[in-house]
N, C-alpha and C positions, 0 to 999 in steps of 0.2 A: 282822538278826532283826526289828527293827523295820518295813522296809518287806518284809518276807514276812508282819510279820504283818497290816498294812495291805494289799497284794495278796489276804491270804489271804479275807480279811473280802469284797473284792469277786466270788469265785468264781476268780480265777485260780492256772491250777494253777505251785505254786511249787516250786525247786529251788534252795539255796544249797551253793557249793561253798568249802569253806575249807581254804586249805593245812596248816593247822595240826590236831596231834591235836585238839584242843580251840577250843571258842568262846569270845569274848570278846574277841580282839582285843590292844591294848594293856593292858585290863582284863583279861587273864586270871589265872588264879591258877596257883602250882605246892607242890606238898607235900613235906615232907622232913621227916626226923628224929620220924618216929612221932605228928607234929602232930596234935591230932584235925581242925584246920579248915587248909585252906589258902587262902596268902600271895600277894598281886600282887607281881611284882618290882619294878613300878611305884605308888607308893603312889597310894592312890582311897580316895575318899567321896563324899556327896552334902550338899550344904545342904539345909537341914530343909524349904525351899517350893518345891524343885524336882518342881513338881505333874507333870511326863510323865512322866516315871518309875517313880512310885508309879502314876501310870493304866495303864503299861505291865504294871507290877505286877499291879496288878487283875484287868487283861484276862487275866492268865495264870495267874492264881490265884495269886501269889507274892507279894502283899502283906504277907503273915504274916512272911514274913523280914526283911524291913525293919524294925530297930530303931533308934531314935533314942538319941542321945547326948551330954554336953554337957560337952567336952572346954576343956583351958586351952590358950588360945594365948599364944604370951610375942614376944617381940622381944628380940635383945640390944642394947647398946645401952652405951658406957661400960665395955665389960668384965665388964657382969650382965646378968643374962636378967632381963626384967619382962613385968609382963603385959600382953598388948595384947586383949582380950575384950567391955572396958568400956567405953564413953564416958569415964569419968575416968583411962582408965588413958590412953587415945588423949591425952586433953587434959593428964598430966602428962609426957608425953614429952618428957626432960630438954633442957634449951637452948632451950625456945621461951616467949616474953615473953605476958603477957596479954593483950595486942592479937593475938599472932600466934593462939592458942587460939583466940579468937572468931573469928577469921577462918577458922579453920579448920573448927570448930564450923558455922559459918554454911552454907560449902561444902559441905562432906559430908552435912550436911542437906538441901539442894539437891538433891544427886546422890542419897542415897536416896529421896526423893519425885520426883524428877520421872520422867516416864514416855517422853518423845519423845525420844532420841537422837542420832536423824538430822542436827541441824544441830554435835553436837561432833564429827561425824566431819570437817570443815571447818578442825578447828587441831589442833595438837599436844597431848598430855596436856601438857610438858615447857611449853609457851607458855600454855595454861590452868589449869594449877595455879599456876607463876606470877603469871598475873596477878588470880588469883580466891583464891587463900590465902595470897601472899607468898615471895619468893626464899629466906627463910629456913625457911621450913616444907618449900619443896620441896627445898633443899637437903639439911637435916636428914633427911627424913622420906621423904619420894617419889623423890629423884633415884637414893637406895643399890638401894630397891626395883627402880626401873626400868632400871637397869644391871646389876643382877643378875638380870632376868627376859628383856632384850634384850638385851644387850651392845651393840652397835655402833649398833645400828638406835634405842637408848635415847629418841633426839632426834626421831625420826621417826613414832611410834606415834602413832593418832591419839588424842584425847579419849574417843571415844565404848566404843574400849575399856575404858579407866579406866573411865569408868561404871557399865558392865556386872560390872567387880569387885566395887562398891563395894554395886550394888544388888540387884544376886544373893546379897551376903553373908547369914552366918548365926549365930550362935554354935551353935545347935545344927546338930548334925550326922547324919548316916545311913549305916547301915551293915548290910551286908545278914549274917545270921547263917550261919553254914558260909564267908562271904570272898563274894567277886566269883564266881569260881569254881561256887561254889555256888546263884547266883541264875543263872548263863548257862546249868546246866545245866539249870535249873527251868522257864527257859525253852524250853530246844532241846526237853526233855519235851514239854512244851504244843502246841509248834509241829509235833511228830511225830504227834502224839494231834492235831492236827486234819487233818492229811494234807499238812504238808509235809513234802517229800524235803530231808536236810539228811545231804552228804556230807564227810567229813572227808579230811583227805589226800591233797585232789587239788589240786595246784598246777597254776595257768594258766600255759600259753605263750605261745597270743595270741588275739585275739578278731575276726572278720572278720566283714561284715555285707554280701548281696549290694542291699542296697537294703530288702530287705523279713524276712527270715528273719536270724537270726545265730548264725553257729559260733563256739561256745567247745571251744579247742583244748585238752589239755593235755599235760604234760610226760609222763604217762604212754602217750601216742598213742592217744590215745583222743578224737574229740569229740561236742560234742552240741551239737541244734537248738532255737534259742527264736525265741520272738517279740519279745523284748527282755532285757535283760540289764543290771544297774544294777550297777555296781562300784565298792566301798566302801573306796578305797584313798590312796596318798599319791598328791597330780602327779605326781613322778618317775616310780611304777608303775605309773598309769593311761598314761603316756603310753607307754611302752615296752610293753604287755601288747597295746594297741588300734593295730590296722593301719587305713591307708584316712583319717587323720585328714587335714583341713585343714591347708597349712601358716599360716594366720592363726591357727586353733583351737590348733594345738602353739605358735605362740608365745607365745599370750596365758597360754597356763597354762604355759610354761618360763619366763614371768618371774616366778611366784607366787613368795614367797620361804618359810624355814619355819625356825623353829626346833629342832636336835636335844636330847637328853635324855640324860644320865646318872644312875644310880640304884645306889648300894651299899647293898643290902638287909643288915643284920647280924642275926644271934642271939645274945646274948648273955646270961649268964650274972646278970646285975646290970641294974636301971635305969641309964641316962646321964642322964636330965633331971628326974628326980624324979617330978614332977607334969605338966612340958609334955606335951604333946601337939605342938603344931605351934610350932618357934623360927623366927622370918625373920629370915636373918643380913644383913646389909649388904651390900654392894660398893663400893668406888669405882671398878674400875680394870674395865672392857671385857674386860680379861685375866684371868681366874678363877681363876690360878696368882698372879695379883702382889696377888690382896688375903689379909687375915689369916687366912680360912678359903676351904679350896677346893669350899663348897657352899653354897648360897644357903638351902636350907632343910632342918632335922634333923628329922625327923619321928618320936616314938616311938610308934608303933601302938599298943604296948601300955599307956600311958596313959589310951588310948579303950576299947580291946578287951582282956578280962580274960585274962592271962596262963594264967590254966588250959584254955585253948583251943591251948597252942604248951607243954607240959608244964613251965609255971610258969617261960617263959623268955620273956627281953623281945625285942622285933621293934623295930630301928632302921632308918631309912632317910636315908641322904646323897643329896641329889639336886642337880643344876641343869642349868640350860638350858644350850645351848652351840650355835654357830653352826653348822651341818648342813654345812660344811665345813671344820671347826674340824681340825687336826691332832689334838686333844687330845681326842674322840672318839673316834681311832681309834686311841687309848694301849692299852696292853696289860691286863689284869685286871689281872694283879701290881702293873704302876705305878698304877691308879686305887683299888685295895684300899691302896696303900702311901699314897700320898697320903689317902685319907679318913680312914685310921684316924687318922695324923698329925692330921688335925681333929679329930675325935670328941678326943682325946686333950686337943687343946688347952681343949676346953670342959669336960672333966672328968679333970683329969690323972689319978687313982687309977683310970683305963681302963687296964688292960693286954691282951694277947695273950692272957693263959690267959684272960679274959673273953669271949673269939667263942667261940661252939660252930661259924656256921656261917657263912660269908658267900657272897655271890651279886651281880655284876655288871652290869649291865644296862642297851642303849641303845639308843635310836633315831634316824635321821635326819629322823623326820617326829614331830616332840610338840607343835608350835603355831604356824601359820602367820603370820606377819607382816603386822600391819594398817597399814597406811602409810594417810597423810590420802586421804580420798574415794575409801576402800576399795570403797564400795560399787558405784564405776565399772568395777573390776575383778573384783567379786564373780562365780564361775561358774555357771554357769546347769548345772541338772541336766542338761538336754538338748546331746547334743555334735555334731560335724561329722557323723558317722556315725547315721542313721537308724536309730531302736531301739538305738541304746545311751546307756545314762544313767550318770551319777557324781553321785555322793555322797560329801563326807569332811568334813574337819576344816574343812577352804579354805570349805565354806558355812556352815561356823555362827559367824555374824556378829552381831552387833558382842561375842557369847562366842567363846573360841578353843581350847574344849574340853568334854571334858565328857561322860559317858554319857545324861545327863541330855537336852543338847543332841542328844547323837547321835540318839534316839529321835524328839525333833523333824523333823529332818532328812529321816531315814527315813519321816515322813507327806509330808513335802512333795515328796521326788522321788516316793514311792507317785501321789500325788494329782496330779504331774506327768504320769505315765505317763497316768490316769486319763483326763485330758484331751487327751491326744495319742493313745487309741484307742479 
């Protein structure tokens, strides 16, 4: 939506085709049990200074939805949930000596002021935090984080991602009124009312390009002719969907690697966290089964977003990353509902069964690509083997690895790609 609406801005005439009833993506929303607003299976928000967004907003007239918010975030930590929101709450996080504070204090300060990036994508997070806030702060503090956001790849992230956590943060937060769901469609509106063609439920088969024109084929036998064609999807899909590719172009993007995603969305009957909003559980163990909780973060919605919008019931979310090969991905509902609740449970034992009104499952193979040191060598170029066809995803938004916010971005720069290539 973004680069149609950028296209649209320069006179060309645009056409987006999405497999799905609905737009949005991994941001989409779905409604159930008489909700008056509908839910992401995958939780979303925006930080409060993620300016494209809200300009995306603007330009569609949907800035009005956008409400701000300013939600607790806690850490467990010791067996109790504390809060992690404040500078003094970051600086009493138990186990670390007063030299270790300041150094860390020092750090973090650093990384939210500095502006260049470029040269921490050069070392490790895991060899820079190290050496610039001490073994014990990183062990404590950032190693649980980073083994529970990568698993295996923990050691290998580079610096300049960290950063981009740290400086993009927010306490306050954004949220768009009616869910995600509701801002997508405010959009596809806008985008209808100025004359883009925006088709639901056509899944792609495969995309050919004779050099100069290019057919997009699809499943339902049917295709159509463009002048270029930008696909906004994961490597594995881009690569299987687009005929004609280079074999250097399909290797360099079959080595791209990527994080997958589990998400047990719950309704339940009662609060599980009181006040949290967003808990970051620890890890030590690579393996997601062998540490004490099988989710890295609990997320209760309705903490942020006022229960009278889901008929005075609370919205929980279990989630974590997991290797996009992982066995444990392709578990069954029953076993990943059997196992979450199991957590939920352990963090508030008086959780019972008759507490869910409504649970929902939820995963992908593509949630956040993997930045290994001197990312940038490997970063994808909008433009591919195949003349007039471009890609866009997750893989370029760099040195962030997600993000709606990002995405928007994105979507200007292959626009502005195109731009310059006709």
């Amino acid at each position: 939506m973004s680069v149609a609406s950028e296209l649209m801005k320069k006179g060309f005439s645009v056409h987006i085709f999405e497999a799905d009833s609905k737009a949005g993506g991994l941001a989409k929303g779905i409604k159930f049990l008489d909700h008056e607003w509908a839910i992401e299976p995958f939780y979303h928000h925006w930080f409060n200074k993620e300016k494209s967004i809200t300009d995306f907003a603007k330009f569609h007239s949907s800035a009005d939805l956008i409400k701000t918010y300013k939600p607790t975030t806690s850490f467990l930590a010791n067996g109790g949930i504390r809060s992690f929101d404040s500078p003094h709450h970051l600086f009493s996080y138990p186990g670390l000596s007063v030299f270790d504070r300041y150094k860390l204090g020092i750090s973090l300060a650093q990384l939210r002021t500095r502006k260049n990036w470029e040269i921490l994508e050069n070392v490790t997070a895991e060899k820079w935090l190290i050496e610039n806030m001490g073994r014990k702060v990183y062990q404590i503090m950032w190693k649980p984080m980073l083994v529970g956001k990568w698993g295996k790849y923990y050691r290998e992230i580079n610096m300049a991602w960290f950063w981009a956590r740290i400086h993009s943060r927010t306490k306050k937060l954004m949220y768009p009124e009616g869910g995600f769901q509701n801002f997508s469609d405010s959009i596809v509106d806008s985008l209808k009312n100025s004359g883009v063609k925006i088709h639901f439920n056509q899944e792609i088969q495969s995309i050919t390009t004779n050099g100069e024109k290019v057919n997009v084929n699809f499943k339902a036998n049917n295709t159509h002719e463009f002048d270029a064609a930008v696909l906004t999807v994961g490597p594995r899909l881009f690569l299987s969907l687009v005929d004609g590719l280079s074999s250097k172009f399909k290797k360099k993007i079959g080595q791209l690697k990527s994080m997958g995603a589990i998400c047990g969305l719950y309704v339940l009957r009662k609060s599980l966290l009181n006040k949290t909003y967003w808990l970051n559980i620890p890890a030590d163990n690579v393996d997601i089964l062998k540490n004490d909780f099988p989710f890295i973060v609990l997320v209760e919605h309705t903490n942020m977003i006022s229960t009278k919008h889901y008929n005075g019931q609370h919205i929980v979310y279990c989630g974590n990353y997991i290797d996009a090969d992982s066995e444990f991905l392709n578990s069954s509902n029953e076993n990943l509902d059997k196992t979450y609740f199991a957590g939920m449970k352990s963090l508030n034992p008086t959780l019972s069964e008759s507490d869910v009104v409504y649970r929902h499952i939820s995963r992908t193979k593509y949630a956040s690509p993997v930045f290994f040191t001197n990312y940038s060598k490997d970063l994808p170029k909008f433009s591919t083997s195949c003349k007039n066809i471009y890609w866009a995803s997750m893989s370029h938004v760099y040195p962030w690895d997600r993000g709606t916010n990002y995405a928007v971005d994105i979507g200007k720069q292959v626009a502005m790609n195109i731009f310059e290539s006709n």
